[in-house]
mmCIF entry with sequence, helices, sheets and N, C-alpha, C, O atoms, coordinates in Angstrom:
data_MODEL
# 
_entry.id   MODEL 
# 
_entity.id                         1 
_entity.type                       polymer 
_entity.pdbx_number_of_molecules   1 
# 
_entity_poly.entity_id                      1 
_entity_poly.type                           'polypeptide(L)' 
_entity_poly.nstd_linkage                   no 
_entity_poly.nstd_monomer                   no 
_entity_poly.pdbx_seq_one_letter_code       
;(UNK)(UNK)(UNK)(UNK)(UNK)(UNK)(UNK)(UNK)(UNK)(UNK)(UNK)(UNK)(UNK)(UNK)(UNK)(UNK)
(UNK)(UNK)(UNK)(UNK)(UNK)(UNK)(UNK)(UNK)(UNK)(UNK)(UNK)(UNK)(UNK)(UNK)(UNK)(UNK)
(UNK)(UNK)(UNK)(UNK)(UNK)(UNK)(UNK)(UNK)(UNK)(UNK)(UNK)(UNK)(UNK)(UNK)(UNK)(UNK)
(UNK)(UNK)(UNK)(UNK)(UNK)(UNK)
;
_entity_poly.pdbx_seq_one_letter_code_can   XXXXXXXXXXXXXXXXXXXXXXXXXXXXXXXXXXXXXXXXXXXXXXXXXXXXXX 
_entity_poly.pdbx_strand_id                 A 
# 
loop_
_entity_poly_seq.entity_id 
_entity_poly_seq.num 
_entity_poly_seq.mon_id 
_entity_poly_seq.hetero 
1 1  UNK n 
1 2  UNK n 
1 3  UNK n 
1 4  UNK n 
1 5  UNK n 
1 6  UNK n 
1 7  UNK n 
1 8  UNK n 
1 9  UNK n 
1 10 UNK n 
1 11 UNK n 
1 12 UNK n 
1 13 UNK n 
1 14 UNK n 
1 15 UNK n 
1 16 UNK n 
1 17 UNK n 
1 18 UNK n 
1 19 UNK n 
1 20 UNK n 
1 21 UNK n 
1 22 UNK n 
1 23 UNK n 
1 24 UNK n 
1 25 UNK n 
1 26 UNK n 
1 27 UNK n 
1 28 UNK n 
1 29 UNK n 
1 30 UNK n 
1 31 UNK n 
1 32 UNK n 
1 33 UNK n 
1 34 UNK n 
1 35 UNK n 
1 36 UNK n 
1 37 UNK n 
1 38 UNK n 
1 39 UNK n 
1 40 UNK n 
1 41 UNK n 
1 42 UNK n 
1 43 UNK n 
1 44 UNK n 
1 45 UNK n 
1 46 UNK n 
1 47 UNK n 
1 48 UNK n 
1 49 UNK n 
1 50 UNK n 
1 51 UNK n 
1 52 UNK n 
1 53 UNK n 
1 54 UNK n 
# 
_struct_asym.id          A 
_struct_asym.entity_id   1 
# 
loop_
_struct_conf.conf_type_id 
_struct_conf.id 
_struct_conf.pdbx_PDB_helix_id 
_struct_conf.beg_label_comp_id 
_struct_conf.beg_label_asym_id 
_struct_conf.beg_label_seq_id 
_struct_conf.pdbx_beg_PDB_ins_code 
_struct_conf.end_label_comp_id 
_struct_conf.end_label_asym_id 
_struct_conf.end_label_seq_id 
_struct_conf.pdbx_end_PDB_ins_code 
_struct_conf.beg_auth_comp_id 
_struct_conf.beg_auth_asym_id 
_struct_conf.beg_auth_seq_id 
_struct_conf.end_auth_comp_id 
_struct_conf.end_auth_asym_id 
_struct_conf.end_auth_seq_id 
_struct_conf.pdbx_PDB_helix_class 
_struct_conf.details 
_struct_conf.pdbx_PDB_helix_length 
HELX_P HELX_P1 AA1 UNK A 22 ? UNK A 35 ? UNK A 22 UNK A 35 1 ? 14 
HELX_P HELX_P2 AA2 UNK A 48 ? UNK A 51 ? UNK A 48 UNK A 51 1 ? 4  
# 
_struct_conf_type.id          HELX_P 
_struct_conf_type.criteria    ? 
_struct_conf_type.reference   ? 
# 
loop_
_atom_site.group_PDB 
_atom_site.id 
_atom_site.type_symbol 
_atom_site.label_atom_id 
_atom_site.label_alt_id 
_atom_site.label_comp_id 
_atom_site.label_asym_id 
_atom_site.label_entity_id 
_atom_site.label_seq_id 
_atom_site.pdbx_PDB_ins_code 
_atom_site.Cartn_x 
_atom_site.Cartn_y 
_atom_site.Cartn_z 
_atom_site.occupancy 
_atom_site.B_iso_or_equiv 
_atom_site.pdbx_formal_charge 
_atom_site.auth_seq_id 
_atom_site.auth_comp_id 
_atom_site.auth_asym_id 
_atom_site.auth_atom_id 
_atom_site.pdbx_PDB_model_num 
ATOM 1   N N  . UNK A 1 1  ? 18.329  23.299  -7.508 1.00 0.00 ? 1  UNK A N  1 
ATOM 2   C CA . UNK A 1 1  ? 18.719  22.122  -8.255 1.00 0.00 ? 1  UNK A CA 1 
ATOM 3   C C  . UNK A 1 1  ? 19.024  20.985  -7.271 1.00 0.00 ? 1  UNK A C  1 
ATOM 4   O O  . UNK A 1 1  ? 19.875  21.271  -6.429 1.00 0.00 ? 1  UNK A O  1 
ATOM 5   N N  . UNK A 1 2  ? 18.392  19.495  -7.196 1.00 0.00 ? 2  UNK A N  1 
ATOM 6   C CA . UNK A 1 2  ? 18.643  18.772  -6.823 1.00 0.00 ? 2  UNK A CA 1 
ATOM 7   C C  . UNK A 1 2  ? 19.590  17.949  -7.099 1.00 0.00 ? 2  UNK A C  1 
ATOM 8   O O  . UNK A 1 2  ? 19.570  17.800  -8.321 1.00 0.00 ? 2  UNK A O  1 
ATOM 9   N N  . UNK A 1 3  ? 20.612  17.178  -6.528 1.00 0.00 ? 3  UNK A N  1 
ATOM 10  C CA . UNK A 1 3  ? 21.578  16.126  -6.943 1.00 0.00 ? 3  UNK A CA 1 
ATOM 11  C C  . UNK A 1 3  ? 21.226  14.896  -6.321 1.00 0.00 ? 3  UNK A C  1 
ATOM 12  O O  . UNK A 1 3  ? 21.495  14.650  -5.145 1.00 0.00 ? 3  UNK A O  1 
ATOM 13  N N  . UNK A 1 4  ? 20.521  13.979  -7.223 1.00 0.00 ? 4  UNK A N  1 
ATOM 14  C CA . UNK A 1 4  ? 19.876  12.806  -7.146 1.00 0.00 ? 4  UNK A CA 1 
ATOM 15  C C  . UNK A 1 4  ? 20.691  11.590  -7.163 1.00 0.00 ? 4  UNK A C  1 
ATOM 16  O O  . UNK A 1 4  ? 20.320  10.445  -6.909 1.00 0.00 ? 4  UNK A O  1 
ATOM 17  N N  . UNK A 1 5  ? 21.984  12.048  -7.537 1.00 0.00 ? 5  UNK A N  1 
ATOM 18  C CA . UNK A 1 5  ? 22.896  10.952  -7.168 1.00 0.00 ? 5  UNK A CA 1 
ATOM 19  C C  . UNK A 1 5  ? 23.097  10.717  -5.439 1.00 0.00 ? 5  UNK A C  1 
ATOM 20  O O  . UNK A 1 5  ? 23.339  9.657   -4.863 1.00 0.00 ? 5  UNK A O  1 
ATOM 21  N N  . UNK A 1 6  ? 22.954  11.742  -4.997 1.00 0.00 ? 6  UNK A N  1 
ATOM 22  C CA . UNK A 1 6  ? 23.277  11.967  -3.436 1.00 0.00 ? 6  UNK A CA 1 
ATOM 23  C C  . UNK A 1 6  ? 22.356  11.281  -2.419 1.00 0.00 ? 6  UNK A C  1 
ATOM 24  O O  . UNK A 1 6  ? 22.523  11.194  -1.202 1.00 0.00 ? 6  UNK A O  1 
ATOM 25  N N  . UNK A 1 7  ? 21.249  10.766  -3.244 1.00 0.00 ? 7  UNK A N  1 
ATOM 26  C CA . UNK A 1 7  ? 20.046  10.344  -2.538 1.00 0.00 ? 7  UNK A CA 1 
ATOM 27  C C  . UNK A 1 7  ? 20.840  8.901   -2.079 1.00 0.00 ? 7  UNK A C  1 
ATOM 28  O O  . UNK A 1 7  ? 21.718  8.315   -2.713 1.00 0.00 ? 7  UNK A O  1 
ATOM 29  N N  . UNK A 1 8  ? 20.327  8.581   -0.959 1.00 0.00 ? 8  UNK A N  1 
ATOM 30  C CA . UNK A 1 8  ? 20.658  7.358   -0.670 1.00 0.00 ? 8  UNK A CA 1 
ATOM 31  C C  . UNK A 1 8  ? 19.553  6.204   -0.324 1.00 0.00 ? 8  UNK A C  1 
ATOM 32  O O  . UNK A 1 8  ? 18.909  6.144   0.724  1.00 0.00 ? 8  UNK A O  1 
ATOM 33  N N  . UNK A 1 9  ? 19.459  5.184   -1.571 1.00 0.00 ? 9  UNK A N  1 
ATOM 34  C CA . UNK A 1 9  ? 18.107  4.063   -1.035 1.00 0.00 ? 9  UNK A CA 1 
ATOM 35  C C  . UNK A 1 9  ? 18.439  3.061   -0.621 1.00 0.00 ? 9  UNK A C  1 
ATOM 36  O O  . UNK A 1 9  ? 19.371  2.433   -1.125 1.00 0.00 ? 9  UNK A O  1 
ATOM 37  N N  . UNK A 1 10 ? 17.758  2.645   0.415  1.00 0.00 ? 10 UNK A N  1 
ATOM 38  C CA . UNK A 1 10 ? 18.200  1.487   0.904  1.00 0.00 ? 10 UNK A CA 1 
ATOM 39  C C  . UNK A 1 10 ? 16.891  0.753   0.712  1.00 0.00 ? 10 UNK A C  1 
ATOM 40  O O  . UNK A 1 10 ? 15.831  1.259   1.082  1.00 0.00 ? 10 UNK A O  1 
ATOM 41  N N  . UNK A 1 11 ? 16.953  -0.353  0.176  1.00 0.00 ? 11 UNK A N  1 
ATOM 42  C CA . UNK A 1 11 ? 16.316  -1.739  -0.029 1.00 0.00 ? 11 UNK A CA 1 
ATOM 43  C C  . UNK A 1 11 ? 15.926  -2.019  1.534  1.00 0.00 ? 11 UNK A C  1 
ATOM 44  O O  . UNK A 1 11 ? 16.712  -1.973  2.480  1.00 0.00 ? 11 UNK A O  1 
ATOM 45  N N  . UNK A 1 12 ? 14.408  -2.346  1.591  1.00 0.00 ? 12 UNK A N  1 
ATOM 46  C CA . UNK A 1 12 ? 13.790  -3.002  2.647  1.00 0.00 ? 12 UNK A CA 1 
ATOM 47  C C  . UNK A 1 12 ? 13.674  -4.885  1.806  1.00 0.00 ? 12 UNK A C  1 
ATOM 48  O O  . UNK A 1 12 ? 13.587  -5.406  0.694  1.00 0.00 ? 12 UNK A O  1 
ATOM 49  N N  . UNK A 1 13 ? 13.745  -5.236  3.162  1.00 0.00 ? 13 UNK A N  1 
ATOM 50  C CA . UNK A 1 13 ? 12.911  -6.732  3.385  1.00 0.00 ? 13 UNK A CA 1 
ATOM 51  C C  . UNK A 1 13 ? 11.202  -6.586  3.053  1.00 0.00 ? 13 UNK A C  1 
ATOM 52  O O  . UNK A 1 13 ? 10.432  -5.674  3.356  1.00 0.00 ? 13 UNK A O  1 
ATOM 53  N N  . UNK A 1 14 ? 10.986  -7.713  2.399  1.00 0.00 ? 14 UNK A N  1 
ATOM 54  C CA . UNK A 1 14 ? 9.601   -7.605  2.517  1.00 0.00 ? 14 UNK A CA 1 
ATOM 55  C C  . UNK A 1 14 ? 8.916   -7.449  3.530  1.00 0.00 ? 14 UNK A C  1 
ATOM 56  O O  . UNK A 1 14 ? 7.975   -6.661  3.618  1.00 0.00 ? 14 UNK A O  1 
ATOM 57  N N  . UNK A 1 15 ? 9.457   -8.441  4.698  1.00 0.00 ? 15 UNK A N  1 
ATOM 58  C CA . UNK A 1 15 ? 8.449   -8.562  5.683  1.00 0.00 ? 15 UNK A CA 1 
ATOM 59  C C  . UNK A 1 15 ? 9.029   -7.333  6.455  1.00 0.00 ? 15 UNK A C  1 
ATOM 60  O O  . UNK A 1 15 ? 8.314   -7.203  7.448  1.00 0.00 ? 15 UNK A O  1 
ATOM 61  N N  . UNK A 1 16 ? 9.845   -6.527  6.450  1.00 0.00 ? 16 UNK A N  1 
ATOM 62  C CA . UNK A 1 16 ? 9.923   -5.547  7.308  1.00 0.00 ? 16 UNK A CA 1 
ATOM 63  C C  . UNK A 1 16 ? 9.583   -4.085  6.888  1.00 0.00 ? 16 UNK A C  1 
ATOM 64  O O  . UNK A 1 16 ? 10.080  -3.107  7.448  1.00 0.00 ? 16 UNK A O  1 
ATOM 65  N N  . UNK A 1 17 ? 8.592   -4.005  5.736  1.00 0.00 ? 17 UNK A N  1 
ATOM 66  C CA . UNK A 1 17 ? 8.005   -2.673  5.107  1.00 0.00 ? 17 UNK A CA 1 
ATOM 67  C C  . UNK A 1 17 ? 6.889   -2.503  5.636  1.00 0.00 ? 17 UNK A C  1 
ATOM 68  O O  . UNK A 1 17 ? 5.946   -3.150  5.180  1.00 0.00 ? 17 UNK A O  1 
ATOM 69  N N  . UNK A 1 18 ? 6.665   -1.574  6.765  1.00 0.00 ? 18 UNK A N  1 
ATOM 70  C CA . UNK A 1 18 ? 5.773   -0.857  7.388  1.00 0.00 ? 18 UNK A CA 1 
ATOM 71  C C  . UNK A 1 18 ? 3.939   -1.489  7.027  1.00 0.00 ? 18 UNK A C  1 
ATOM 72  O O  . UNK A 1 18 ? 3.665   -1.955  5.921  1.00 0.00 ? 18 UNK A O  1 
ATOM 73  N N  . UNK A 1 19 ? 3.235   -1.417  7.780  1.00 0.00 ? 19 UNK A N  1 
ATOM 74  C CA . UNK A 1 19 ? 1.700   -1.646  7.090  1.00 0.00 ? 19 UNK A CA 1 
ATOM 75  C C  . UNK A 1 19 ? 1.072   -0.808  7.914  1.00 0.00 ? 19 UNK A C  1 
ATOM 76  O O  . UNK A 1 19 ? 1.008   -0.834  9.143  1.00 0.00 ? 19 UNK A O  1 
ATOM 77  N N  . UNK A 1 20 ? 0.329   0.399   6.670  1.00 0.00 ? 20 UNK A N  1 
ATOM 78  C CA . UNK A 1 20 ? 0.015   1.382   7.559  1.00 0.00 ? 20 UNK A CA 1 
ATOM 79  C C  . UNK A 1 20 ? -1.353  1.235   7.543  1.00 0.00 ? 20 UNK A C  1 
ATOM 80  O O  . UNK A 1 20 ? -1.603  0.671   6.478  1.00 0.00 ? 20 UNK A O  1 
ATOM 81  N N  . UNK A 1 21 ? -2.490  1.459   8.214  1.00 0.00 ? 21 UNK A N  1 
ATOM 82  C CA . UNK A 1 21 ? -4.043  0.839   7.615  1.00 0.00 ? 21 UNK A CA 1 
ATOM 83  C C  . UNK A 1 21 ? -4.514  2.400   7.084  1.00 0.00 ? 21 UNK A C  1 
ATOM 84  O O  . UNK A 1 21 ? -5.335  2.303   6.172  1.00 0.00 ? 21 UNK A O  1 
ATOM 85  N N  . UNK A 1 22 ? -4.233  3.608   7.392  1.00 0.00 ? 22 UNK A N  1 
ATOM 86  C CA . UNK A 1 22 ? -4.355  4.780   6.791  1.00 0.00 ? 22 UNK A CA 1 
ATOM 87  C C  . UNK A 1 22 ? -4.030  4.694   5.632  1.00 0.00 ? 22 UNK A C  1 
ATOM 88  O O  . UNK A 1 22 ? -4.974  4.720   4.842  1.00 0.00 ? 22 UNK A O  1 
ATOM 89  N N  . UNK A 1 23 ? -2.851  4.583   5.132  1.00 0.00 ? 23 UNK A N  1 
ATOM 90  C CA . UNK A 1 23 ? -2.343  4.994   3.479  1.00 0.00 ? 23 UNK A CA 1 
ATOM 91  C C  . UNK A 1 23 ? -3.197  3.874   3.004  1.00 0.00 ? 23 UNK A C  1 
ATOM 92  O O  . UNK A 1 23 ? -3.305  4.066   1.793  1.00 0.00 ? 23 UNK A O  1 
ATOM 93  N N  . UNK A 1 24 ? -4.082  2.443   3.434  1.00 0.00 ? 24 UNK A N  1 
ATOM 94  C CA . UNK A 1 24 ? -4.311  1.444   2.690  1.00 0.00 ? 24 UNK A CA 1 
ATOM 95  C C  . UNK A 1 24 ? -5.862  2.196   2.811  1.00 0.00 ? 24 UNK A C  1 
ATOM 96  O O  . UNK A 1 24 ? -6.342  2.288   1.682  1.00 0.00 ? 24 UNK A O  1 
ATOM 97  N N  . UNK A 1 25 ? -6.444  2.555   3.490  1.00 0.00 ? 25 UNK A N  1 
ATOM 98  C CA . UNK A 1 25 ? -7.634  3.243   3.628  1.00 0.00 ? 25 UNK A CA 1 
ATOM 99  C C  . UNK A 1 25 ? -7.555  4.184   2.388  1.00 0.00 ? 25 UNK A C  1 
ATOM 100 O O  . UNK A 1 25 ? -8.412  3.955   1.535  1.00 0.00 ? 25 UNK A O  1 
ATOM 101 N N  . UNK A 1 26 ? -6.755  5.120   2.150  1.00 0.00 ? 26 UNK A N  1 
ATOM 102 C CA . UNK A 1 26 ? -6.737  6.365   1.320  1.00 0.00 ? 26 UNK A CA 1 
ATOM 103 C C  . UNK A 1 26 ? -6.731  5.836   0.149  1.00 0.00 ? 26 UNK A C  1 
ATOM 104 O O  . UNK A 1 26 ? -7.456  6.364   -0.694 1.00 0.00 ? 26 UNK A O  1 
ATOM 105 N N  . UNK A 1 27 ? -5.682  4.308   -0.345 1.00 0.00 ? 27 UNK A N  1 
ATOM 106 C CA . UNK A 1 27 ? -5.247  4.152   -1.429 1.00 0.00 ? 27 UNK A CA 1 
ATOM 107 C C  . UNK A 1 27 ? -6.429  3.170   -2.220 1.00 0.00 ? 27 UNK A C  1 
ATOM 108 O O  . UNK A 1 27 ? -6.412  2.901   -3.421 1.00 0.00 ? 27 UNK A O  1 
ATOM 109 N N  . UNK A 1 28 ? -7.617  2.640   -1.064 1.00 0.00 ? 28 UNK A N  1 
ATOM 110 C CA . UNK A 1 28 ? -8.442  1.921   -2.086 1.00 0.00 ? 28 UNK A CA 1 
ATOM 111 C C  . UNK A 1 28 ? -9.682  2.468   -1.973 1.00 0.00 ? 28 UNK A C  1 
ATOM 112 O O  . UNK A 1 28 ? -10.679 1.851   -2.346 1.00 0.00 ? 28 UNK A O  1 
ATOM 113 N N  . UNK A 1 29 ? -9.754  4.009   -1.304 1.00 0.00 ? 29 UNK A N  1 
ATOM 114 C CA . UNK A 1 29 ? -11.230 4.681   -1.174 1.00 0.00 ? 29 UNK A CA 1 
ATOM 115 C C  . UNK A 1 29 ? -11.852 4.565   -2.361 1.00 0.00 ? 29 UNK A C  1 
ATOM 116 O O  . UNK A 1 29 ? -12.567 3.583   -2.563 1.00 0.00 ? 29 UNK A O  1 
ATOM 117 N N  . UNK A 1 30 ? -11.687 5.493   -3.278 1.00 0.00 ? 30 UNK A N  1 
ATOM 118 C CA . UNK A 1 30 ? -11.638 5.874   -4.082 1.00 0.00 ? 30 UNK A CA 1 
ATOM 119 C C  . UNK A 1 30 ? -12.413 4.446   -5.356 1.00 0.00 ? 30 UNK A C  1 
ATOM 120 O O  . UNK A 1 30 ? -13.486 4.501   -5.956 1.00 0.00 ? 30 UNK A O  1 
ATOM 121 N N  . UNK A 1 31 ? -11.408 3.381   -5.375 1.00 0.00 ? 31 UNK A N  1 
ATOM 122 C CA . UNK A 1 31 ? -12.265 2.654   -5.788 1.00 0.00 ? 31 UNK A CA 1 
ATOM 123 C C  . UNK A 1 31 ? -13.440 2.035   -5.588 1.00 0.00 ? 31 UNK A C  1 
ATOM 124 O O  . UNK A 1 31 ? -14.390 1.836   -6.346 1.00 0.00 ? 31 UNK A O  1 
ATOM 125 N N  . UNK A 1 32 ? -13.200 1.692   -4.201 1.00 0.00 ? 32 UNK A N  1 
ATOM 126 C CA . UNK A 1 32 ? -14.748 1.512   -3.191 1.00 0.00 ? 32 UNK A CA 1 
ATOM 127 C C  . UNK A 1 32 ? -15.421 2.144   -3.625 1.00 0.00 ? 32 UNK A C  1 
ATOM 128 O O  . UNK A 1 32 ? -16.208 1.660   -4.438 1.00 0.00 ? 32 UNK A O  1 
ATOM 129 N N  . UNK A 1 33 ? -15.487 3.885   -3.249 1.00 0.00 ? 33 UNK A N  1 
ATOM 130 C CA . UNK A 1 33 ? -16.867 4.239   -3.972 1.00 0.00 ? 33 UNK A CA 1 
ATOM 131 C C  . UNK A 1 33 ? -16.847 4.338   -5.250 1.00 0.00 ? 33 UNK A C  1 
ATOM 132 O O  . UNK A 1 33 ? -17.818 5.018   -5.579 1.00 0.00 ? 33 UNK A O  1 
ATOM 133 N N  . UNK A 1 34 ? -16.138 3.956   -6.316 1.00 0.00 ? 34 UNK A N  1 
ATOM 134 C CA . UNK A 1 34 ? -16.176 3.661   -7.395 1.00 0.00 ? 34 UNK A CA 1 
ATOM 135 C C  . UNK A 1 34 ? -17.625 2.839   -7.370 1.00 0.00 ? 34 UNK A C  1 
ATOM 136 O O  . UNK A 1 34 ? -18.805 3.165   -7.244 1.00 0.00 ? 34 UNK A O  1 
ATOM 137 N N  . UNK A 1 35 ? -16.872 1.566   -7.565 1.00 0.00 ? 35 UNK A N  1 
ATOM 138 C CA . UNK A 1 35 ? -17.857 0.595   -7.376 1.00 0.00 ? 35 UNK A CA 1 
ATOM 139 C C  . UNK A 1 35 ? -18.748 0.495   -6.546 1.00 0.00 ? 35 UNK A C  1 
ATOM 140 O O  . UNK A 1 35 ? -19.601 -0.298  -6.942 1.00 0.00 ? 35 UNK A O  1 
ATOM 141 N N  . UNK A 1 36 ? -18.985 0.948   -5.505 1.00 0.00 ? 36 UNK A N  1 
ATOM 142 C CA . UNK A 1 36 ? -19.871 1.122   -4.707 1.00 0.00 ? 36 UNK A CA 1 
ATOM 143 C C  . UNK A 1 36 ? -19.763 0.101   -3.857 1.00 0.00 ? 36 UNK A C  1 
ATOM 144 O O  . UNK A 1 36 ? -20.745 0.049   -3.117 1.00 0.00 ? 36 UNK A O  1 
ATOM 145 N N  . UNK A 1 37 ? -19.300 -0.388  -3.741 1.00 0.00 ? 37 UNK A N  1 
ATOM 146 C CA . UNK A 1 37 ? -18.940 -1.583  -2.697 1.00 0.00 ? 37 UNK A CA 1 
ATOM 147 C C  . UNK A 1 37 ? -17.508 -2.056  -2.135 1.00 0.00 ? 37 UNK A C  1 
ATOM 148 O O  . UNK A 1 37 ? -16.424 -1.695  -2.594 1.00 0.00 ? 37 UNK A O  1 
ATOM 149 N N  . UNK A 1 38 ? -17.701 -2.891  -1.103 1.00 0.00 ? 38 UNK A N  1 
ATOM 150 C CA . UNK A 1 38 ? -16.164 -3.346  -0.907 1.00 0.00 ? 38 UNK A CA 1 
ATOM 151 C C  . UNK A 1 38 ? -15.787 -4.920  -1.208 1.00 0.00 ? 38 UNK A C  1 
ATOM 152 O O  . UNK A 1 38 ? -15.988 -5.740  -0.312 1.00 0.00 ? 38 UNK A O  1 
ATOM 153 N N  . UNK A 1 39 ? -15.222 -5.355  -2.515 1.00 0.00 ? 39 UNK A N  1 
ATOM 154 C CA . UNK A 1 39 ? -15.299 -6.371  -2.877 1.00 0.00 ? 39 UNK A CA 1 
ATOM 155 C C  . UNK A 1 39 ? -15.067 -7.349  -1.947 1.00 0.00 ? 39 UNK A C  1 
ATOM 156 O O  . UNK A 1 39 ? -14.797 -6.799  -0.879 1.00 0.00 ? 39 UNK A O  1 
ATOM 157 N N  . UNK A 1 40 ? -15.038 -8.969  -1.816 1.00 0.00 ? 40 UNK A N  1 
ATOM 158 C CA . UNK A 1 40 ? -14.758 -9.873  -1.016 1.00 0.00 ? 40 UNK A CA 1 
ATOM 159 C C  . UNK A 1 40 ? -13.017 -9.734  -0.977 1.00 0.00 ? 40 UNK A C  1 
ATOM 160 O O  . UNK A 1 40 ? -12.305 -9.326  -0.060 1.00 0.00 ? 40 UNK A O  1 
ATOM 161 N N  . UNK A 1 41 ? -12.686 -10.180 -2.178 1.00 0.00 ? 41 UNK A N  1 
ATOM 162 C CA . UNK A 1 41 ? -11.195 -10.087 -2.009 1.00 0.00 ? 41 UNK A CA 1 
ATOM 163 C C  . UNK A 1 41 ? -10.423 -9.166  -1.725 1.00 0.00 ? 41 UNK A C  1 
ATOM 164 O O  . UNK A 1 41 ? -9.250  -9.443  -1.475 1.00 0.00 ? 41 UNK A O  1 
ATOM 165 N N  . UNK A 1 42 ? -10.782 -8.104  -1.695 1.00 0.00 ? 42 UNK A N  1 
ATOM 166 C CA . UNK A 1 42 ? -10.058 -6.547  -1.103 1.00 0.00 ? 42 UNK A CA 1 
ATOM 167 C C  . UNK A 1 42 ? -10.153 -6.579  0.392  1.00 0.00 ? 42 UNK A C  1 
ATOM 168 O O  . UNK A 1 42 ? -11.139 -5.893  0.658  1.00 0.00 ? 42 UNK A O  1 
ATOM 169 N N  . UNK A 1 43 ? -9.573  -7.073  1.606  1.00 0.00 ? 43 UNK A N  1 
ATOM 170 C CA . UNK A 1 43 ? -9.150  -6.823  2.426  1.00 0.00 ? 43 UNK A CA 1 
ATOM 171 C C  . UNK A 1 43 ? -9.584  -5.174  3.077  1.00 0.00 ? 43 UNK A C  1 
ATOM 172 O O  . UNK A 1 43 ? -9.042  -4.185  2.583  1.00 0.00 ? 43 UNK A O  1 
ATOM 173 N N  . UNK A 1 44 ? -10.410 -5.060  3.999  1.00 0.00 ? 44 UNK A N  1 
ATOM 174 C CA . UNK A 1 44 ? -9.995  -3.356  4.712  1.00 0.00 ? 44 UNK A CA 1 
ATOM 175 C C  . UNK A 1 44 ? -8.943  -3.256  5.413  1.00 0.00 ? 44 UNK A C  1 
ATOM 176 O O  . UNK A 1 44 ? -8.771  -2.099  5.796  1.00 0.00 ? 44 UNK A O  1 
ATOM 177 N N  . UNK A 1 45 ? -8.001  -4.125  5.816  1.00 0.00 ? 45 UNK A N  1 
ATOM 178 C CA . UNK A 1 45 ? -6.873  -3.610  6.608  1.00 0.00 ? 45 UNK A CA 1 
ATOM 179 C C  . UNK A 1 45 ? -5.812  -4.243  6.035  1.00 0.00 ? 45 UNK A C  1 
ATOM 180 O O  . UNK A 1 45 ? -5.930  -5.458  5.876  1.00 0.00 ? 45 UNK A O  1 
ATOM 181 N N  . UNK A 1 46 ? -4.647  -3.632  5.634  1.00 0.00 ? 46 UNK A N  1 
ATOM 182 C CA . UNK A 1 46 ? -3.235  -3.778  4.880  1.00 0.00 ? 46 UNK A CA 1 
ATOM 183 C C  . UNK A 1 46 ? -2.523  -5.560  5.952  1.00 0.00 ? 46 UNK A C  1 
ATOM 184 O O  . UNK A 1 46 ? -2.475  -5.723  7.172  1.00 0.00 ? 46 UNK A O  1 
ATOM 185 N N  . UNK A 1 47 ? -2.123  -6.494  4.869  1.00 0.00 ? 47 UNK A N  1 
ATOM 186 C CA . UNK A 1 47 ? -1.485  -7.112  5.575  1.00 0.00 ? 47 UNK A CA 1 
ATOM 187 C C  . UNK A 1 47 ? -0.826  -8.367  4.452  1.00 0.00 ? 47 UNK A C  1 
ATOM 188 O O  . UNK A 1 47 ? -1.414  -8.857  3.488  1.00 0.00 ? 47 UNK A O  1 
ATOM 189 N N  . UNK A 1 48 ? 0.597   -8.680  4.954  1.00 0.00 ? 48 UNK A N  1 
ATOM 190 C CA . UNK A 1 48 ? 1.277   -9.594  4.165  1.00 0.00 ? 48 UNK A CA 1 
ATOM 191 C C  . UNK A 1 48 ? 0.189   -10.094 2.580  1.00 0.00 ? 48 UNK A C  1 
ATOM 192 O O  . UNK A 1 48 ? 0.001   -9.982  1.368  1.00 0.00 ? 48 UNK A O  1 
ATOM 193 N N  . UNK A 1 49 ? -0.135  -10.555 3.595  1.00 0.00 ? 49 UNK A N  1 
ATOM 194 C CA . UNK A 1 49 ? -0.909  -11.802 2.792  1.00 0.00 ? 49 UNK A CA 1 
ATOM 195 C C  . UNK A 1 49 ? -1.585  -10.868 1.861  1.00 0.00 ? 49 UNK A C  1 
ATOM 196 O O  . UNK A 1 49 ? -1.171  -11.020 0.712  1.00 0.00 ? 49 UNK A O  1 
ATOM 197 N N  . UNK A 1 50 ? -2.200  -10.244 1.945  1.00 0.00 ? 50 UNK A N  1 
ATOM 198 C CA . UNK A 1 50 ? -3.353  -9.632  0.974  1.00 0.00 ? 50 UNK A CA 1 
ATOM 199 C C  . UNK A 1 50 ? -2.528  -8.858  -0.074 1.00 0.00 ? 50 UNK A C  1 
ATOM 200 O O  . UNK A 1 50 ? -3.125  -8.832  -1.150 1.00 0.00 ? 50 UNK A O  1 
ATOM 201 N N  . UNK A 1 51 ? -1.155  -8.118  -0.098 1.00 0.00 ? 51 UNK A N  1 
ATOM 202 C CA . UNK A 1 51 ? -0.587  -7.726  -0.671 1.00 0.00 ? 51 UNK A CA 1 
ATOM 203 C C  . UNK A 1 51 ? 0.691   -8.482  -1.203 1.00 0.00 ? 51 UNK A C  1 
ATOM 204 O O  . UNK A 1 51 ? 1.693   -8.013  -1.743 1.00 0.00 ? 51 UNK A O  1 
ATOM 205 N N  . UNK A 1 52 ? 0.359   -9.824  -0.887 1.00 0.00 ? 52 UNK A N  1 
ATOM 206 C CA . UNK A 1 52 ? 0.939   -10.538 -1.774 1.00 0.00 ? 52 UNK A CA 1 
ATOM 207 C C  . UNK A 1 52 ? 0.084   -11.528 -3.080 1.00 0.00 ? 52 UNK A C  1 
ATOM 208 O O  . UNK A 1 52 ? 0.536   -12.322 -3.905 1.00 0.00 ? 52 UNK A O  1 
ATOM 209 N N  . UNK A 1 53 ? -1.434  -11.005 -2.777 1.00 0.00 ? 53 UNK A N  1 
ATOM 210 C CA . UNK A 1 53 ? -2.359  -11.276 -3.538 1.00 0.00 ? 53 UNK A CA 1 
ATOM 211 C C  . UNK A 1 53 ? -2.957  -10.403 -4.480 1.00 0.00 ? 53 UNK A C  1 
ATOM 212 O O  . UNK A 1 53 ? -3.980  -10.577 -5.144 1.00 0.00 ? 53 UNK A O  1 
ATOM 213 N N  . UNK A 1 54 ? -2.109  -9.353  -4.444 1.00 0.00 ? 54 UNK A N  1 
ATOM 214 C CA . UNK A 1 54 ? -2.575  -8.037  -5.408 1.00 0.00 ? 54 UNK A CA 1 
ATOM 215 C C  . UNK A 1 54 ? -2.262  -8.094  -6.471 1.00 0.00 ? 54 UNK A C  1 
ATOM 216 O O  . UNK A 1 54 ? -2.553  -7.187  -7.250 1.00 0.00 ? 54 UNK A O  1 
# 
């Protein structure tokens, strides 16, 4: 049994939340080959800007 009160979160800054280009690789594969392509506006590498355009 877990006690989830015990968890402790701490709130990040925007600009100080990690940009990993792996998890951003993994997290838009999938649609890529969806569509079969990599749209213009989809960015391949994680960054401020582009994920403040999502």
């Amino acid at each position: 049994m877990h006690d989830l009160s015990q968890i402790n979160i701490v709130r990040r800054g925007w600009d100080t939340a990690p940009l990993d280009r792996m998890t951003w690789l993994s997290l838009w594969r999938p649609y890529w080959l969806a569509k079969r392509r990599i749209p213009e506006w989809l960015p391949i590498a994680p960054s401020r800007r582009a994920l403040g355009a999502l």
